[in-house]
Structure formats: C-alpha cells, structure tokens
N, C-alpha and C positions, 0 to 999 in steps of 0.2 A: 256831731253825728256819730252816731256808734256802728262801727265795721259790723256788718251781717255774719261774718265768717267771725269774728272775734265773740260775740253770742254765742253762738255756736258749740265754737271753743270751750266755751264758760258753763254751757250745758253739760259740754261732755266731763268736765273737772268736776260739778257739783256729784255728778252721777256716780264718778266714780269714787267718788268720798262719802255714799251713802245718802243720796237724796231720795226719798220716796213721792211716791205720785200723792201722796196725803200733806207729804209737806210743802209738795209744789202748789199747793193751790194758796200760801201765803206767799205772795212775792218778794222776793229778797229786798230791801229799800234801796240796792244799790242801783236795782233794775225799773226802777218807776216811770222813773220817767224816760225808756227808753222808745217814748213815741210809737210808730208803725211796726217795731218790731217786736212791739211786747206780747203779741198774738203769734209772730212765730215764736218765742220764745217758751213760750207755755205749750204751743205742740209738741216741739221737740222732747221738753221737759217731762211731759206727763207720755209720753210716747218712749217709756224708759225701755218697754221690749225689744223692740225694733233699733233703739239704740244699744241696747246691752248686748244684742246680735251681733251688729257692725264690730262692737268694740271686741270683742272675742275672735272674730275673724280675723279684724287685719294685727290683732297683737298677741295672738296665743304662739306659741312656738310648738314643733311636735311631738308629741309624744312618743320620743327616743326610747319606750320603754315598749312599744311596739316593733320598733326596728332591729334588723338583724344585727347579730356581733360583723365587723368587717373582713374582709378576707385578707388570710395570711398565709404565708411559704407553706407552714404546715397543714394548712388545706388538701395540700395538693400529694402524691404519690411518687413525683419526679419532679424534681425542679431545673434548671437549666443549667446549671454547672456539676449537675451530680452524673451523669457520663454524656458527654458531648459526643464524643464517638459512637454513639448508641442512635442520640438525636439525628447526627449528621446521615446514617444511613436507612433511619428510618424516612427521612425527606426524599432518599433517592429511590426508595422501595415506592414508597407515597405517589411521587408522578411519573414511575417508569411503566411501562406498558407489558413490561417483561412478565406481571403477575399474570397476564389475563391468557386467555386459552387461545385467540388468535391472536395474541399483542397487537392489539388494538384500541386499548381500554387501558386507564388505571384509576388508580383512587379519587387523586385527583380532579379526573373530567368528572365527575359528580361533586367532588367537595372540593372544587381549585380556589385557592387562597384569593386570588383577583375577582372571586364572586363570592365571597364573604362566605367562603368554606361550604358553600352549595353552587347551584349552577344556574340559577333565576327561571327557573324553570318550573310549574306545577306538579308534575310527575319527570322523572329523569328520561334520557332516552340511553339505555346501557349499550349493550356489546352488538354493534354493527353500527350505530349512528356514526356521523362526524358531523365536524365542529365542537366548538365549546360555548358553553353558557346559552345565551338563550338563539343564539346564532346556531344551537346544531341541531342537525336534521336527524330524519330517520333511517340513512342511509339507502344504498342502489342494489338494485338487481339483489345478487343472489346472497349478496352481504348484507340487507336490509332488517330493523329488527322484527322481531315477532311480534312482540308486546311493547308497550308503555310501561316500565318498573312502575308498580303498583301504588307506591307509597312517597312522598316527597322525600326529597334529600334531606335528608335535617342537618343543622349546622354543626361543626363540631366545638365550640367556644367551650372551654371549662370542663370538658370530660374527662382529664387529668384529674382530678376533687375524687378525692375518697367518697362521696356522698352518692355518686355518682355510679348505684348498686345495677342498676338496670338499663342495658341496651336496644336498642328500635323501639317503634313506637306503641309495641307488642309488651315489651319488656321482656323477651323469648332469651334474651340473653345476661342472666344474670347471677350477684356474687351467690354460690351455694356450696357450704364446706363439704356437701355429703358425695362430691363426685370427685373423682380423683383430680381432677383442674381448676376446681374448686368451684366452676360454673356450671348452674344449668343451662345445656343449650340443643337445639333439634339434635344435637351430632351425642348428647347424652354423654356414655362414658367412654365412646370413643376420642372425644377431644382432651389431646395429651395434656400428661401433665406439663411445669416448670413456666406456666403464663405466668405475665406479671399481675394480672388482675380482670377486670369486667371488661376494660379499653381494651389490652391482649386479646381476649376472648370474641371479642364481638369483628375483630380485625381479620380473626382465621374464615369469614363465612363470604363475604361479599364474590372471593376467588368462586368460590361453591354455584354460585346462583348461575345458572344457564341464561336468564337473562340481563343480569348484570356483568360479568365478567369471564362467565366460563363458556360460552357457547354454546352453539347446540349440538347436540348427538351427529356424529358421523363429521363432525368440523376438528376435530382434536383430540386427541387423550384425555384432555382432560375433563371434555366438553360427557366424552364417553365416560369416563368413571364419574361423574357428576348423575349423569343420567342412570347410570346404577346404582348411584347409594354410596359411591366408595368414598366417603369423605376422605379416609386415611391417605387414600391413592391420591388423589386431586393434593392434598399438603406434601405428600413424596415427589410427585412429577416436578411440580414446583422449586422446591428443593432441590434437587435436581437440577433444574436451569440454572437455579443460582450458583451451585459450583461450579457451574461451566465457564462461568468469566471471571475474568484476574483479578477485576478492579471489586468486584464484589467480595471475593474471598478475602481480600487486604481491606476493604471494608468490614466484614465479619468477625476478622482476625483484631481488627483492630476496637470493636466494642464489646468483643466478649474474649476477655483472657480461656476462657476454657476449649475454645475451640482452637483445636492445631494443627487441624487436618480440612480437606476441602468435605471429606466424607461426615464431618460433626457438625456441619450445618443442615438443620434444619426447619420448617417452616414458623416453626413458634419462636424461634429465634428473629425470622422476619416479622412477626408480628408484637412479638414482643417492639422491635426498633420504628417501628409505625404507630403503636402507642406511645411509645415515648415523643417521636416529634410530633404527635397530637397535641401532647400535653404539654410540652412547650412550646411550639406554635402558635398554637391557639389559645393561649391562656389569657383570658380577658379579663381583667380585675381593679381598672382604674379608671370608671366612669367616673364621672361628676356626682353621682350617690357613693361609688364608694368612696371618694374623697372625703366626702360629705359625714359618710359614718366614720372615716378616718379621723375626723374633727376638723375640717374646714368647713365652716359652716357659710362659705361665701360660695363654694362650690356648684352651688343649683341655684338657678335665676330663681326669682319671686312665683313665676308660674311652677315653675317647676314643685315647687317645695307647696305650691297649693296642690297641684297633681299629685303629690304623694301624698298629702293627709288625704285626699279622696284615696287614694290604691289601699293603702290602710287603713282604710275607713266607711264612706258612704261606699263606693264604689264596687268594695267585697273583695278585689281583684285577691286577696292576699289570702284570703281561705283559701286557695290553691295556690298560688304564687309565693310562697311564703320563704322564708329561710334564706341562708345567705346568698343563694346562685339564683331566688325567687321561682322555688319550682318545690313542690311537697314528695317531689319523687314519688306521685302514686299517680293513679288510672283517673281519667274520668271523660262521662259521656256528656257533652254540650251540643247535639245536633247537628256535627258540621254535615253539610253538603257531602253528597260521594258522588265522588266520578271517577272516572278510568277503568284500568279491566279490573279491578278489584280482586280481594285475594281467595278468589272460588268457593265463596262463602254462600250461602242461601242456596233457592232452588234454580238460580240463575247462574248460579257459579261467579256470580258477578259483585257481589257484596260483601263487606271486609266490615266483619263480627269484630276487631280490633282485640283484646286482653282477653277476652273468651276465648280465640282459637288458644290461649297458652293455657289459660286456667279449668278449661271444659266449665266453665259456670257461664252458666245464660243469665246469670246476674253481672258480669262484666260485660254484655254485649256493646259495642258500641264508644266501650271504652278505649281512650289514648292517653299515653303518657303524657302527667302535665312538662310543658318543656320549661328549660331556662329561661331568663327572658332580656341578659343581657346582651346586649349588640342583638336586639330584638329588632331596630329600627331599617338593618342591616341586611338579614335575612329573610325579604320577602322571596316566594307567595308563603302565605301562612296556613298551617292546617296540616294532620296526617295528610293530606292528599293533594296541597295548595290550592287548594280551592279557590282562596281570598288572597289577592293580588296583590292591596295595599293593605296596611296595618290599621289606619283607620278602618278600610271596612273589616278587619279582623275583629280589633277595637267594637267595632258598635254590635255583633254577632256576638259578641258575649253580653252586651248590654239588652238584648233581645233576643236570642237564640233560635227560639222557637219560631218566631216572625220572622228570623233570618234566612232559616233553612228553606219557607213556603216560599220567599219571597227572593229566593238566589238569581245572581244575576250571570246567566255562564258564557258571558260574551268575554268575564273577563279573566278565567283561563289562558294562563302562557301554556300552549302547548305546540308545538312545528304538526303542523296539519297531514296528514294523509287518508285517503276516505277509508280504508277499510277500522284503522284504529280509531277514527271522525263517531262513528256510525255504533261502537259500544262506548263511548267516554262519557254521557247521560242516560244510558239504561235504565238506570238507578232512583238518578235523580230526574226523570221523565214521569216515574211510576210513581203514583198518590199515595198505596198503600206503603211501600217502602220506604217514603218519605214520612209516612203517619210515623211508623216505626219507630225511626231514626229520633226526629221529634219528638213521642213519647218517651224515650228515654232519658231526654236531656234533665241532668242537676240545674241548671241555671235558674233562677227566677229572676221576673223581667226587672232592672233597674230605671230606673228616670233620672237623667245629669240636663242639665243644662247644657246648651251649646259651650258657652262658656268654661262650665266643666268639664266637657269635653276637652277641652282644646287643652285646659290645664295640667288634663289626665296625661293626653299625647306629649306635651312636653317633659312630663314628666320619663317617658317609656320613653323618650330620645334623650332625656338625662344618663340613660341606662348603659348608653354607647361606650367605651372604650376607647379614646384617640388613637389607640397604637395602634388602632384595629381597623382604621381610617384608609393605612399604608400597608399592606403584608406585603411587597414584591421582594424583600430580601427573606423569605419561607420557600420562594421557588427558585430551585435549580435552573440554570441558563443549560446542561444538559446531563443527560443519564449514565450509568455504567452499558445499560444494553447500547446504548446510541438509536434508541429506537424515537421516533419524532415525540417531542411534545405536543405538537399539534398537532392538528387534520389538514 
C-alpha cells in the first residue's frame, strides 16, 4: 500500500522538475496501479497553481535586496566611549529636577528609562502632576496642572543616528545650516550657537514650555521670562543654577576641557550633555532583525521572517517605514484620532494641524512624523496623541485608517481623570465634521491580511525589540547633584 503523504511527496518532485497539467494526464507507469489514490493523485497533479503557491511560500527566502544595510557605530554622532564625562553628566541633568522652574519636573518623568523612555501615558501630565508613569496624577490645589501636554511622549530610542534631521512630531525642530546653530527652531536665530546637533537643539525647548517644565507666570523667573518670549533669559537663569553647585561645576569641568571657570558654563553645554546620554542610552540596535541583517539568519522565528516579507511587501508597511531605523524621516497624515486640548489649532483652538503649523502649507495638515519603529513593541500608547493603547490596535488603524478613525474606541485612553480636563479630551473627536477632515486626509488605502497575517506581521514588529532595552535600570541615577527627590 502506498503512504498518502509519500504521493504527495512525488507530486511535489515531478512539479518541480517541470511537469505540466498536459503531461499529467498520461500517467506515469510507476503510478498505475496505485489503487484509491490515483484520483488524489491526479488532483494534486493537475492542481499545479495552488501547488506552485504552497511551494514558493514555504521555500522562497527574502528578498535581501529590499532590506536595509544594518546598523553600525558610524550611524550614530557619539558613541559611548568617545567622552564618558559628557555622558555621565548628561544622565544627571536628564533626571534632576534642578532644570524645571519649580523643581519639580525633569526630563525624565516623561521619558524615564523604567518606562521605555516615555511614561505610559497617552498625553504626559507636565509641571505640577506627581507621580510617575502611568501612576501620576494631575497634581493638588494650587500646584495642579493646567493642561494635558498636548502631544505624547515619544520615545527616545536611536536619536543619537545622524538621519535623525528632525525633532517633535512637528519636525519644528530641525538640521538647517542657514541659522547660526545650525537649527531651525520657534527660538530662530536666537538659539545659540556651539550645539552639537538636532538632539542638542531640540534638548534647549522642553525647560521653555510653561506646561512642561517652566511653569506658569508669577510661579518663577523663569516661568516669567518663558511667558515673555525671553527664550535667551530662561537658558541664562538655568545656567545659573548650575553654577551654583559644586558637584555640578566638577561635572562641567570634567566633560568640557574648555570651561574653567563656574561663569563658562552655560545652558547649551547642558544640553549638549543630555544629548549625548540620549544617544547612548538609548541606543537600540540589536533586535533579532538587526541580527538578522547582520547575517544570522536563525535570528527571527519562522513567523517572524513571514511578518517581514509581508512589512516589505503585501502589507506596504515599508513605504514609510523604510531605512535602517524603519522611518522615512518625513510627514504623513493617516487619520489618527485627536484628543486632548490640542495645540490651538482650528476654530476651536482645540485641533493640532500637525506639520502645517511649521510649514504654513494646508497641504501638510494633519501630517506627523513617521516614527522609528524599533523597541516599537515597547513604547505604547501609540500615535502623535496616543490615542491607541496597544500596538495591535495601532497595527490594524493603519491597515484601515479611515474605518478606524469613525469607529475609535476612547475607553481606551491612559489618561489620570479630572473633570474639567475630562470634559475637552474628545471635543474633537465627538464632532463629525472634524472627524470628516481628519479622515479625508488620510494617505492610507485600506489593506486586507488575514488573521494569520496579522499575527505574523505583529511578531515580526516584536522582532524589532532590542534585549538591552528589556533592562535600562543601570541609565538611572540612584541620586542627583541638586539632591532634589527622584520621585514624588
């Protein structure tokens, strides 16, 4: 009796040695007399489509000539043993509180290493909340915040990478040789010169924001020259603090030979040392795909490596996604959902126009930087605005966009509740025609995956992770030069 599967077999070897469905209808003599299975055998046979599929599937390998070159040291702008002393103090600038106008804030409780360089949060809650990550509230009484930061934390993985030309999800902050700091940024030609780059640049603004870090009017100096425009005052006050402590000046002293006095420190030198521990910190570059592009080719499970011919392929993901940090470094509008107070955009004051407030073209309306997408699996909620909780449903909003946006679910918002900020965080997304808008805009057209392909795709984008990136707690300080708490 002849094995079913060993037929089978025998179909699939004639097939791929060149049988046609013309020749299959003379039966080989070997197969005669194979009884009850000679009617499967002839389906299979002449069923060479459906075979020729299978066989292309599970044996094609991928086309490597899609995929990115892998990442290496010179990617990046600073590497970790090129001044330690730089890194070291930019860590303590990073999560000391000493930057903020009530010290009560720092970089940090929005981008803290134990929340994957954000705070799990949909919108951040800045200067008055406590706690951290998604444990912190909107703060009391007369310390309480104003607003919800407008815009999600975004994570800082790989912004160390030269590619890496534009900052927020604006791009408001970016490389431009025609200003003396070589950035365009809202502060224009006021922002000094001697940054080290785009990361530098984009480090000097956060102190600035009255709802982020600088307070409000009549709460501080610095809350005060914020509210007037003095960018320059707000980087001097600062400066300032800093030479006021010992341990900081022998930290200054100690990552920039040029200063030798406590009077030569100033703020760009602090931000300079905050990009630098960014970019090594946070430098993510040894997922199971970069391995993989490295030439291990055992690096990515079977799902996985089917999730990547779909990303590169049926899927689209890579028209945007593309290059080696899987981001095109440009703008685009997908529909998401808006919530929160928005950045006083429309005739609501409530709506965040995205790349158009930088560019004045109503043809960017809408538009958001596409982001990186490694240690993607890491950094929920997802969206300029985090709208989308989990990555799957980030995941399936691109795979339908438009559908997604009518059909938003906003139960599932991390935000710490209070009624008066309750009551404008769906404004936006309450109103039809706004939503029509948003909608209209979107680049996306609708894709169809199988469940199946689904799930292959998401293994793949948890291929994406980083193990180092698994553990950050030796990036954080156990304490500061101010001695001011780490926590709330």
């Amino acid at each position: 009796m002849f094995n079913k599967k060993l037929i089978y077999l025998c179909t699939l070897l004639l097939l791929t040695q060149g049988v046609t469905n013309a020749m299959a209808q003379s039966v080989p003599a070997f197969l005669v007399d194979i009884g009850p299975y000679k009617d499967f055998f002839l389906t299979r046979l002449t069923d060479s489509k459906k075979i020729d599929f299978k066989i292309k599937k599970k044996h094609r390998k991928p086309d490597l000539s899609e995929l990115p070159a892998p990442v290496t040291d010179s990617d990046y702008y600073i590497n970790e043993n090129d001044n330690p002393a730089k890194v070291e103090l930019g860590k303590f600038l990073f999560y000391d509180k000493i930057l903020s106008g009530n010290k009560n804030i720092s970089c940090a409780t929005c981008h803290h290493a134990l929340a994957d360089t954000g705070d799990g949060l949909s919108l951040p809650v800045g200067e008055g909340g406590q706690g951290l990550g998604i444990t912190r509230n909107t703060g009391k009484r007369r310390h309480k915040i104003h607003e919800r930061v407008p815009r999600n934390a975004p994570p800082v993985f790989n912004l160390g990478a030269y590619e890496f030309a534009a900052m927020f999800y604006d791009g408001r902050v970016e490389i431009d040789p025609s200003f003396p700091s070589s950035c365009s940024t809202p502060a224009g030609d006021e922002l000094p010169e001697g940054l080290d780059g785009v990361l530098a640049c984009q480090a000097m603004f956060p102190v600035t924001s009255p709802t982020e870090m600088a307070g409000q009017v009549g709460e501080n100096k610095i809350a005060n020259a914020t509210a007037n425009g003095n960018l320059p005052k707000v980087w001097r006050l600062l400066a300032k603090r800093l030479r006021k402590n010992k341990q900081y000046v022998r930290l200054f002293k100690a990552a920039y030979p040029e200063i030798r006095r406590n009077k030569d420190i100033t703020f760009v030198h602090a931000a300079n040392a905050i990009a630098a521990y960014e970019a090594v910190a946070f430098r993510a570059d040894n997922s199971p795909f970069d391995q993989f592009l490295r030439g291990d080719r055992k690096a990515l499970s079977k799902k996985a490596k089917k999730g990547m011919r779909l990303f590169y392929g049926k899927a689209e993901c890579s028209t945007c996604h593309s290059g080696k940090f899987q981001t095109d470094q440009d703008f685009h509008a997908i529909a998401m959902p808006q919530i929160g107070p928005g950045k006083g955009h429309g005739d609501s004051g409530h709506e965040d126009f995205g790349r158009e407030a930088v560019t004045e073209d109503e043809g960017d309306r809408f538009k958001f930087r596409t982001p990186s997408l490694r240690n993607i699996a890491l950094t929920a909620p997802y969206g300029h605005d985090g709208a989308y909780d989990t990555l799957e449903a980030m995941v399936r909003h691109h795979l339908d966009s438009v559908n997604g946006i009518y059909n938003y679910d906003q139960d599932q918002v991390s935000l710490p509740s209070r009624k008066d900020l309750d009551r404008i965080d769906f404004l936006v997304q309450d109103n039809p025609a706004l939503v029509e808008q948003i909608a209209n805009a979107s680049e996306l057209s609708p894709i169809h995956l199988s469940e199946k392909q689904f799930q292959n795709l998401m293994a793949f984008l948890h291929a994406l992770t980083d193990p180092n990136s698994l553990d950050l707690r030796k990036t954080v300080p156990k304490k500061v030069p101010s001695r001011l708490r780490l926590h709330d």
